[in-house]
C-alpha positions in Angstrom: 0.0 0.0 0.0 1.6 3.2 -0.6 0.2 6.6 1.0 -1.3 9.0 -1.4 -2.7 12.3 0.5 -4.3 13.5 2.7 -8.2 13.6 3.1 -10.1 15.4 6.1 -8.1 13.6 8.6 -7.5 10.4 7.0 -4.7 8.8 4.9 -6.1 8.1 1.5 -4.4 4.9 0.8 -4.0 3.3 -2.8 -4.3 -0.1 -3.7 -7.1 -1.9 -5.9 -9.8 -0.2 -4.0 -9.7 3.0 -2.2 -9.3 3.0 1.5 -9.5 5.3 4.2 -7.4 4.6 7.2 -7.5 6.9 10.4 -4.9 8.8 11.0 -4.6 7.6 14.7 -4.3 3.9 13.2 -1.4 4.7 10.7 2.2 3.2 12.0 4.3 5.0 9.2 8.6 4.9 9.9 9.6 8.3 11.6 11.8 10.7 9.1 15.4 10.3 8.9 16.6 13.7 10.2 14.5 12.2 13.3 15.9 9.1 13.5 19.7 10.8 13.2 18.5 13.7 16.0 17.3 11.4 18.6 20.2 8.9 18.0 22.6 11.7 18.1 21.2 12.8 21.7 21.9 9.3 22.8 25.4 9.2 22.5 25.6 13.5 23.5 23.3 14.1 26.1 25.4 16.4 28.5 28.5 18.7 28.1 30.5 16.6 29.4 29.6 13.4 27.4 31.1 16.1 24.7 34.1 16.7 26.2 35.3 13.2 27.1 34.3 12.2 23.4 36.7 15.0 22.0 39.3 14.7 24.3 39.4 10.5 23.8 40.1 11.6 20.3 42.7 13.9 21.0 44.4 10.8 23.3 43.5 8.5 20.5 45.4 10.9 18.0 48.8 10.5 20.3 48.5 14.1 21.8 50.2 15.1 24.9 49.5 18.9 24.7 46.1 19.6 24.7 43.9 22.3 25.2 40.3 22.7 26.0 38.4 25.8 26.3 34.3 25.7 27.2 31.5 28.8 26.8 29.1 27.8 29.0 27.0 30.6 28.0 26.6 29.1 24.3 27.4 25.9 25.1 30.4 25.6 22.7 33.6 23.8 23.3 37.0 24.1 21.4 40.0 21.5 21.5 43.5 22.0 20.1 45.4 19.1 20.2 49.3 18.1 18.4 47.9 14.9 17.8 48.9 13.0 14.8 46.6 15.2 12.6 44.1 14.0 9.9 45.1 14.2 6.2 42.5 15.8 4.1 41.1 12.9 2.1 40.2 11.4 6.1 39.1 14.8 6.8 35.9 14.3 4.3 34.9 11.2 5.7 35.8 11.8 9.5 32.2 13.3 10.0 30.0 10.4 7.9 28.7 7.7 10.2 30.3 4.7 10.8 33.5 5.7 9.3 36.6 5.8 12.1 40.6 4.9 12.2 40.2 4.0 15.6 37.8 1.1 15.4 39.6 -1.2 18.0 39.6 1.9 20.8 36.9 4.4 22.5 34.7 5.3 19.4 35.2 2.0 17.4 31.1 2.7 16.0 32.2 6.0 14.4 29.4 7.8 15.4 30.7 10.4 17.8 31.5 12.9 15.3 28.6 12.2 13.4 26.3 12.9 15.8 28.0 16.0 16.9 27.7 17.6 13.9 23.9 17.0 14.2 23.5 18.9 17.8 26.2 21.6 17.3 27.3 23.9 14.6 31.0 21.7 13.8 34.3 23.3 12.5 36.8 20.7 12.3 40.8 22.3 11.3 43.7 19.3 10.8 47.1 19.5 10.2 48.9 16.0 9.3 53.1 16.1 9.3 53.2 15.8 5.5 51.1 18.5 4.5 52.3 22.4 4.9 49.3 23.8 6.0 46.1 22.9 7.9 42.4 22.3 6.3 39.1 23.3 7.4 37.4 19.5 5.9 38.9 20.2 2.1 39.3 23.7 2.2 42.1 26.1 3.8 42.2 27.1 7.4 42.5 30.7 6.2 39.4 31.4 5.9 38.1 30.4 9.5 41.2 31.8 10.9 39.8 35.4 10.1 36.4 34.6 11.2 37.5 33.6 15.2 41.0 35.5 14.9 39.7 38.1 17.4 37.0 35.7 19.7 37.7 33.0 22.8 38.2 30.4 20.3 41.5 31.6 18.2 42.5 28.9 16.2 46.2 29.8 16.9 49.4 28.0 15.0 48.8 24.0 14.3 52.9 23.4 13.6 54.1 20.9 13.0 50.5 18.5 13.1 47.5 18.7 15.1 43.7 19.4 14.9 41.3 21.9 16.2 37.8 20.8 16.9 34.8 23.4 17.5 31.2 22.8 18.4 29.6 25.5 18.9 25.9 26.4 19.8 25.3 22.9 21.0 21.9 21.4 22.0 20.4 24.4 19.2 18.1 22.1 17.8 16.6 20.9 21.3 15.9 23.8 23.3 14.5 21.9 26.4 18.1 20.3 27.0 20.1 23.5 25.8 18.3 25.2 28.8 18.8 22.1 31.0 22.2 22.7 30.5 22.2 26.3 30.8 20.5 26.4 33.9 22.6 23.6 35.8 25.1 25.6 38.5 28.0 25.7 36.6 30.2 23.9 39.5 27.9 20.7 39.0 28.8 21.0 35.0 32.5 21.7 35.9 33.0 18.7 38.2 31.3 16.9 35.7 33.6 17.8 33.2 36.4 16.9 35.6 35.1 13.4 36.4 35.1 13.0 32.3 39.0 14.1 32.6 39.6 11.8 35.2 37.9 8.9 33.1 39.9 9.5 30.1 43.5 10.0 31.1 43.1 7.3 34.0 44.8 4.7 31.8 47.2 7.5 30.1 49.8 9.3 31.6 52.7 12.2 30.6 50.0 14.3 29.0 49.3 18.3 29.9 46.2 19.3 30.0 44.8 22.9 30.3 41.0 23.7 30.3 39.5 27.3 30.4 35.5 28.5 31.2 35.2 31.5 28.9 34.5 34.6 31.8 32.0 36.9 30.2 32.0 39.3 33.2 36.3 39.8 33.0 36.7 38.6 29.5 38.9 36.3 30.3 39.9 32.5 30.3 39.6 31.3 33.8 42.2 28.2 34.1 39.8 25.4 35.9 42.0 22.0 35.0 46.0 22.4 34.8 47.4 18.9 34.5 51.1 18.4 34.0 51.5 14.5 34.5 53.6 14.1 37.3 51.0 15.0 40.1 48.3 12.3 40.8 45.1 13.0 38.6 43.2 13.4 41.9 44.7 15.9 43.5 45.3 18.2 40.6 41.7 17.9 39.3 40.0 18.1 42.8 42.9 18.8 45.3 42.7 15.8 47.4 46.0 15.8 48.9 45.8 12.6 50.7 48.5 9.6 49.8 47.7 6.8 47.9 48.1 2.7 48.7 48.0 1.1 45.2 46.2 -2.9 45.3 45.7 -4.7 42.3 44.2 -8.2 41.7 43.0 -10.6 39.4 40.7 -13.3 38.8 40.1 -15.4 35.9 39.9 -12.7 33.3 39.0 -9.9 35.5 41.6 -7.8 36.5 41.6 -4.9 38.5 43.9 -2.2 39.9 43.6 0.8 42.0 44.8 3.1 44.8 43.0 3.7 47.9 43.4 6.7 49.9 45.6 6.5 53.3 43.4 9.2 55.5 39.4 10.1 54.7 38.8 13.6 53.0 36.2 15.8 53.2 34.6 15.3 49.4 33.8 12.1 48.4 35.7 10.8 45.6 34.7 7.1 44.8 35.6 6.2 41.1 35.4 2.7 39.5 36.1 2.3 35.8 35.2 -0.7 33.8 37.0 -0.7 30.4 37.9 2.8 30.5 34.3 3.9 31.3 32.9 5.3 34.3 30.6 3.0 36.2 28.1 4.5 38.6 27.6 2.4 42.1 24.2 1.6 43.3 23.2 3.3 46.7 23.3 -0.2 48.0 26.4 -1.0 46.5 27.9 2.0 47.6 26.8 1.4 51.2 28.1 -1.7 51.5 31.9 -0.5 50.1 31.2 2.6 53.0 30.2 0.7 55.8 33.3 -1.5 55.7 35.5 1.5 56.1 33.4 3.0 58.6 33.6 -0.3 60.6 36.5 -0.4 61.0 36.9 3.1 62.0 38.4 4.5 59.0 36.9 7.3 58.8 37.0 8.4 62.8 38.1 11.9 63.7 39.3 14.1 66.6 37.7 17.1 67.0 39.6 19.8 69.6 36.4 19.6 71.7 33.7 16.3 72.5 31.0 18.8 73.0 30.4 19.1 69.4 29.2 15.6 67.6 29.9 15.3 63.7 30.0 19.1 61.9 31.7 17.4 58.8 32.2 14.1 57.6 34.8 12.2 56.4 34.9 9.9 53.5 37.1 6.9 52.0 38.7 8.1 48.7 39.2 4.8 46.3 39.6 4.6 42.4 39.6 1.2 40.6 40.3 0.3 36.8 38.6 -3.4 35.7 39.3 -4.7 32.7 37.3 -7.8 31.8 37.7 -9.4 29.0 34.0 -8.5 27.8 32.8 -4.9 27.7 28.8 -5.8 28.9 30.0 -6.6 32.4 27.7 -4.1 34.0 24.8 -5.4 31.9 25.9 -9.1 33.0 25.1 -9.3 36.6 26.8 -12.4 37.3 29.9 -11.0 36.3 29.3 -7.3 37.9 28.8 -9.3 41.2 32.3 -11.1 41.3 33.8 -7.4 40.2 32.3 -6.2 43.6 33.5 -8.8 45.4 37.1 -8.5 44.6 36.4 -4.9 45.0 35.4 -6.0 48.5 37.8 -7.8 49.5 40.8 -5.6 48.3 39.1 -2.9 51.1 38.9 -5.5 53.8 42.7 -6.4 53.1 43.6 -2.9 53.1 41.9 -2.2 56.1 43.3 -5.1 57.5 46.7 -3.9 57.1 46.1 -0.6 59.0 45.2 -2.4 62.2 47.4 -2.9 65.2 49.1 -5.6 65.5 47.1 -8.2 67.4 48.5 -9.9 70.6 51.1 -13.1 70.0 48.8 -15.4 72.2 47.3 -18.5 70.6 47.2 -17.4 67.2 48.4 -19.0 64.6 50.9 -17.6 62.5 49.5 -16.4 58.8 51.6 -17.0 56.1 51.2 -15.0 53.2 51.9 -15.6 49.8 54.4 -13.8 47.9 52.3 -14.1 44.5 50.9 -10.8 43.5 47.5 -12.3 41.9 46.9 -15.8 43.7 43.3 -16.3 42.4 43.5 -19.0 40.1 41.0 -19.8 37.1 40.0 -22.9 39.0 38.2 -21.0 41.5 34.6 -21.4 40.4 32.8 -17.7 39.9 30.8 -16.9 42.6 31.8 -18.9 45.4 35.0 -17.0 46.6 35.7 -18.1 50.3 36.8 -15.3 52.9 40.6 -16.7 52.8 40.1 -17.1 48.8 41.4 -13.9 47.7 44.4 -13.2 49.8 47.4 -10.8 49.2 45.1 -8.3 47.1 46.7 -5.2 48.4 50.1 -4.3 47.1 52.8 -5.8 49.0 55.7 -3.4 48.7 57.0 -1.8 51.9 55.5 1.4 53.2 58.6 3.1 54.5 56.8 5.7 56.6 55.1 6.0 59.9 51.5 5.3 60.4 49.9 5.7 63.7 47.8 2.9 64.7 43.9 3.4 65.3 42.5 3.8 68.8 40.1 0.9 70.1 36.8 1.3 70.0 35.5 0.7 73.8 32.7 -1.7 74.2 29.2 -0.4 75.1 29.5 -1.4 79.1 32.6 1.0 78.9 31.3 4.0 77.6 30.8 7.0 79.6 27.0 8.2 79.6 26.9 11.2 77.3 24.7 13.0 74.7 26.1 11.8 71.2 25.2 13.5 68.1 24.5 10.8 65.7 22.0 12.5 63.2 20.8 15.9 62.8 17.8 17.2 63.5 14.9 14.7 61.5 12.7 16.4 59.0 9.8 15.5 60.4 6.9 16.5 62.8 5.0 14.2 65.4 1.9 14.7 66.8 1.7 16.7 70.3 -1.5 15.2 71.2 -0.5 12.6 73.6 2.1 15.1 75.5 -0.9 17.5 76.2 -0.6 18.8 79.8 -3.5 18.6 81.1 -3.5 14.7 80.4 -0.7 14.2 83.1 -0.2 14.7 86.4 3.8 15.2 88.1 3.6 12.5 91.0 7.5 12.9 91.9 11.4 12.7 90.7 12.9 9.6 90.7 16.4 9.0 91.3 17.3 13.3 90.7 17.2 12.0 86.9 13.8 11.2 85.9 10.2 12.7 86.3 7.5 9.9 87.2 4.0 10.7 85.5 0.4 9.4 85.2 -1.8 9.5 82.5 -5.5 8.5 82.1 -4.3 4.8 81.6 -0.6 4.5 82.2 2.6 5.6 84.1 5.4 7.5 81.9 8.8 8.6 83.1 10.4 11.6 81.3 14.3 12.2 81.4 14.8 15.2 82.8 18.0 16.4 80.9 16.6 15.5 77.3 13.3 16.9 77.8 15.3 20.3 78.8 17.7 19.6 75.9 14.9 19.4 73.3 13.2 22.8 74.8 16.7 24.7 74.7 17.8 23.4 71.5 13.9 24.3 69.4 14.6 28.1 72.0 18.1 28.3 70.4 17.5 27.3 66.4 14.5 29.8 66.6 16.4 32.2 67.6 18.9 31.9 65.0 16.9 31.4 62.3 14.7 34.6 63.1 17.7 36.9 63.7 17.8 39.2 60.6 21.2 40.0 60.4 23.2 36.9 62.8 26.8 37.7 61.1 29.7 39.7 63.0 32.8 41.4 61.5 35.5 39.6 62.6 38.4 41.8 63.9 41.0 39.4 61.9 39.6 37.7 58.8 40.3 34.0 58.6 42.0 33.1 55.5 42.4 29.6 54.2 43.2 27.9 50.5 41.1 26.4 48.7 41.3 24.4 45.7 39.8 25.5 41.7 36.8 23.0 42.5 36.2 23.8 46.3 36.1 28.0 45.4 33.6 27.5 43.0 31.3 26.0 45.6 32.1 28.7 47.8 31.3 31.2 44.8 28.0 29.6 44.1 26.5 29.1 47.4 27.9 32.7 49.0 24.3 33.7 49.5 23.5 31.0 51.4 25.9 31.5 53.5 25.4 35.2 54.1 21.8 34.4 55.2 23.2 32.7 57.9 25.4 35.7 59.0 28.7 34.2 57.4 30.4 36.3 54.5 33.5 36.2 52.7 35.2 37.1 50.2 37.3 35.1 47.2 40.3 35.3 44.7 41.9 33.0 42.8 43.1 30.7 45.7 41.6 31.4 48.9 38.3 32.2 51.2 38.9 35.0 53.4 36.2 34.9 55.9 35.2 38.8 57.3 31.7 37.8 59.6 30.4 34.7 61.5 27.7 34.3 63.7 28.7 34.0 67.0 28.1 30.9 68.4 30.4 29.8 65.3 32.9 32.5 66.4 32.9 31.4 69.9 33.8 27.6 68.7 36.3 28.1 65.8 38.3 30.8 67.8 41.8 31.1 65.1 41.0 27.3 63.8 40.9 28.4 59.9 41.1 24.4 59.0 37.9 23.5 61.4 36.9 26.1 59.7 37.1 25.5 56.5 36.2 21.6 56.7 32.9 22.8 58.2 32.1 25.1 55.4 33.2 22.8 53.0 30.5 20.1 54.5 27.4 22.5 53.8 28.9 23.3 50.3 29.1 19.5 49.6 25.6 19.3 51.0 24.0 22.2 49.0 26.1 20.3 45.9 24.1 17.5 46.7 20.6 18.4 47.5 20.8 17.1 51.1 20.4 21.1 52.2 17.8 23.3 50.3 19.8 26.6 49.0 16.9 29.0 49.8 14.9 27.7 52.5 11.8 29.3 54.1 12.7 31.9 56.9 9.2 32.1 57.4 8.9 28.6 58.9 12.0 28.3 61.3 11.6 24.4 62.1 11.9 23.9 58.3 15.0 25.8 58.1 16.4 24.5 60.6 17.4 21.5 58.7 18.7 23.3 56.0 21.3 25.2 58.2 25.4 24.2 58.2 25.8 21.0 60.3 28.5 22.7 62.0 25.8 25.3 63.1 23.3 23.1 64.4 25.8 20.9 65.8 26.8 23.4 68.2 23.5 24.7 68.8 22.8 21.1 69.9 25.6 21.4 72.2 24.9 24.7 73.9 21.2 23.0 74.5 23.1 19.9 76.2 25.6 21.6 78.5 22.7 24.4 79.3 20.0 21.9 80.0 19.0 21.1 83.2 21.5 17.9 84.7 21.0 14.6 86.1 21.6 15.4 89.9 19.4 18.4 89.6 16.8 18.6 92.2 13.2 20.1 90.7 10.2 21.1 92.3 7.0 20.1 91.5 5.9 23.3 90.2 9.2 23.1 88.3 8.6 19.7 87.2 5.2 20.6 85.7 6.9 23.5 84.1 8.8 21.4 82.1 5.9 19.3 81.1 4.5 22.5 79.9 6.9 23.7 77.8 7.6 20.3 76.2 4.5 20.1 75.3 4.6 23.0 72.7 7.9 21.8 71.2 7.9 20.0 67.5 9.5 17.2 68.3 8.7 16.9 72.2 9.9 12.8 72.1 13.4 13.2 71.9 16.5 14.9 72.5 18.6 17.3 70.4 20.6 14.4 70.4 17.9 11.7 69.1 17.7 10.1 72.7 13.8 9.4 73.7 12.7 12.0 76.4 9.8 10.3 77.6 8.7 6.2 77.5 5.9 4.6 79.1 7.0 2.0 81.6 3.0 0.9 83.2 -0.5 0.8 81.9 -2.9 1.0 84.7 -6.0 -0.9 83.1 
């Protein structure tokens, strides 16, 4: 049948006798300039799916100088590398689909190209070593030199080889993910693009690296990446300074090798690569690779002071490289589950290694293997024992100090204290059941606890907590409704910061103004002029505290786990959304202000209390998460 026109809504269809068809029933192929579109936005669906794409090539090409500059403002990107160059009868074919030298490495369909020439406005300039000057596809670079000789994107000198690659306007012909893009905080784009960096010159080293943000306020090119390789990729694309362990294994044909940080950082920087690529761990996953660090108390940390619980975190730092010999392993389950394992264990051998020594009593002596890899392919997949994978963790000599990790005291040991485990929870709970007027004070118990009855039971309320939980809701009210809770500080705190961490600071500085702490930046450091002052009481001269706690609520705001403009208006909403380090010592002012175990209470005192717990939001618990009040009788 073959589709003639149109007719009042129907497809007039001929074949030996006219039909009419509905429209709605008609299943005709979509156009071609469709088809390419929504292929192209498969493979290029975010700037930096562009970037690692152009900068592969560039690695493909044998570059080691390269240059990347990026308008987020147009979403265009330029890349000048001194690769091997492309010769200009490759140069009209390097843009057709399926066509690529480089079948065997990253874009072995030969579609990348392709398809960015379908999203973005494409200028591609080449220089191979046998040829005296460059071409735009099978024309002269001339031309386009004069047209972006005097704009960010200068094409420059290509001498002796090399290749220029500029997409510009990209995204033009889908404006719902151009202004996706465009309206993404640029720090999430940048460490995106940093993450791409990371995945593409894991496997390569000795290559330099520069990449620029066009500045349309300066008109400049502000330097965000600078790699020279020497340093480790992580701490001159993020700045974690911590020192690597490197641990390797291997199992049938799965191999994989990695370095694990020494000391927990601030930022979380987890990485595992599978073929090259970037694979994304499953909250579960990701738990369970967590939890063994925190277990064995990794990531601990001493704070100048116990009164304040957890103001920042601390995270594990880890990168691992698997190379399979089959490039679906994440699609193949079976196989993603043994790379998780080894993954596993490699941590728990690690950790292993950083424990003290255990006492020479009845144990007996482990001997270790001095084979690098000792899985063997007779092992069958899936049932690796705990002693199965043994040595995992690189056994050269660490020639360097390490102090050993405190024990962790048992529970019976443990002084009784308030210990922040969580912040405050989101969350409101009915005040129905804590009305006064339903209780009546009989007495205190023990100078600790306050003995009530109800209708149709006995309760005992913790005197301390129930305080605790009335001074800390006082307290974060009063924050939150102060208009202006930031004071000049007679000496600014200065501290460094790395490219990545000062464009957090840039991007959330009105957050942080709203809760009265203001600073200002340059190219390499915060310099802090006003804090609030039960943050000025606590950090005193301590610019590091200091800047790990700011660095926390950045990560947070990053992350969505804090709301960037919350609602003054409401003060037990924004309460969640202030800095941990803020609420942490809120929560400790309420504790060491609260009324004590040991206290002796009157009864008019006593029913005070009740009173004013009553009208809190959260009247069942402390600042601290402990329960302030449990029933211990019914009297049916």
């Amino acid at each position: 049948m073959i589709v003639d026109k149109k007719e009042k809504g129907f497809f007039l269809v001929s074949t030996k006798k006219k039909i009419l068809f509905p429209l709605s029933t008609m299943i005709l192929r979509l156009d071609e300039s469709v088809i390419t579109q929504i292929r192209s936005h498969t493979i290029f669906h975010s700037l930096d799916s562009v970037v690692r794409e152009l900068l592969q090539n560039s690695l493909d090409a044998g570059a080691n100088e390269i240059t990347i500059k990026i308008d987020l403002s147009s979403l265009s990107v330029y890349i000048h590398d001194n690769g091997t160059g492309i010769t200009p009868d490759d140069l009209e074919k390097v843009t057709l689909q399926h066509y690529t030298s480089k079948w065997h490495s990253h874009n072995y369909k030969g579609e990348a190209l392709f398809a960015l020439k379908v999203i973005s406005n494409l200028t591609i300039i080449s220089k191979a070593p046998d040829y005296t000057t460059p071409f735009k596809l099978n024309n002269s670079v001339a031309e386009l030199y004069n047209e972006y000789s005097g704009g960010y994107f200068q094409i420059g000198d290509i001498n002796p080889q090399g290749t220029v690659v500029i997409a510009a306007n990209m995204f033009r012909n889908i404006p719902v993910r151009r202004e996706q893009i465009r309206t993404t905080p640029h720090a999430k784009l940048v460490e995106a693009i940093k993450v791409a960096v990371l995945e593409s010159l894991t496997p390569n080293a000795r290559v330099n690296l520069k990449i620029f943000l066009v500045n349309h306020t300066t008109l400049q090119l502000d330097q965000i990446v600078a790699i020279c390789g020497h340093s480790p990729l992580l701490f001159q694309l993020f700045g974690v300074k911590t020192k690597f362990e490197p641990v390797r294994a291997k199992f049938k044909n799965i191999k994989v090798v990695g370095v694990i940080g020494r000391e927990p950082i601030t930022a979380k920087h987890q990485y595992v690569f599978v073929n090259d690529r970037r694979v994304t761990l499953s909250l579960g996953e990701s738990k369970r690779l967590n939890d063994l660090f925190s277990s064995s108390g990794f990531n601990d940390i001493d704070f100048r002071t116990k009164t304040t619980g957890k103001p920042f975190y601390k995270h594990p730092t880890f990168m691992f490289r698997v190379y399979p010999g089959k490039r679906e392993v994440v699609q193949d389950s079976y196989t993603w589950n043994i790379v998780l394992r080894i993954i596993y264990k490699i941590i728990a051998k690690f950790l292993d290694r950083r424990q003290p020594p255990k006492p020479l009593l009845s144990t007996p002596p482990i001997h270790r293997t001095s084979d690098k890899y000792i899985l063997t392919t007779k092992t069958k997949l899936g049932f690796l024992k705990e002693n199965e994978i043994d040595g995992l963790v690189d056994n050269r000599p660490y020639h360097g100090k390490e102090a050993p990790l405190p024990r962790i005291p048992t529970i019976a040991h443990l002084p009784h204290q308030c210990t922040s485990t969580h912040t405050t929870p989101h969350l409101t709970s009915s005040q129905t059941n804590l009305a006064p007027e339903k209780f009546r004070v009989i007495n205190q118990v023990d100078r600790k606890f306050i003995l009530l009855a109800a209708d149709d039971q006995l309760v005992v309320l913790d005197q301390h907590a129930s305080d605790e939980r009335i001074r800390v809701e006082q307290y974060l009210q009063e924050f939150v409704s102060q208009p202006n809770p930031g004071l000049r500080l007679h000496s600014p705190i200065a501290f460094g910061v790395h490219a990545s961490e000062l464009m957090l600071f840039d991007q959330y500085a009105a957050n942080f103004n709203s809760f009265g702490i203001c600073y200002t930046t340059d190219t390499a450091q915060v310099v802090i002029t006003h804090l609030p002052l039960i943050l000025l009481t606590k950090v005193e001269d301590d610019a590091e505290f200091l800047k790990d706690s700011l660095l926390q609520h950045c990560y947070d705001l990053h992350d969505h786990v804090k709301r960037i403009s919350p609602n003054f208006d409401n003060w037990f909403e924004t309460s969640y959304h202030l800095p941990r380090i803020i609420t942490e010592l809120i929560n400790s002012k309420a504790c060491r202000s609260a009324i004590m175990f040991g206290d002796i209470l009157t009864k008019d005192e006593m029913q005070d209390l009740v009173n004013k717990l009553s009208r809190c939001k959260l009247p069942f618990q402390c600042a601290h998460g402990r329960p302030s009040i449990v029933p211990i009788a019914n009297l049916m």
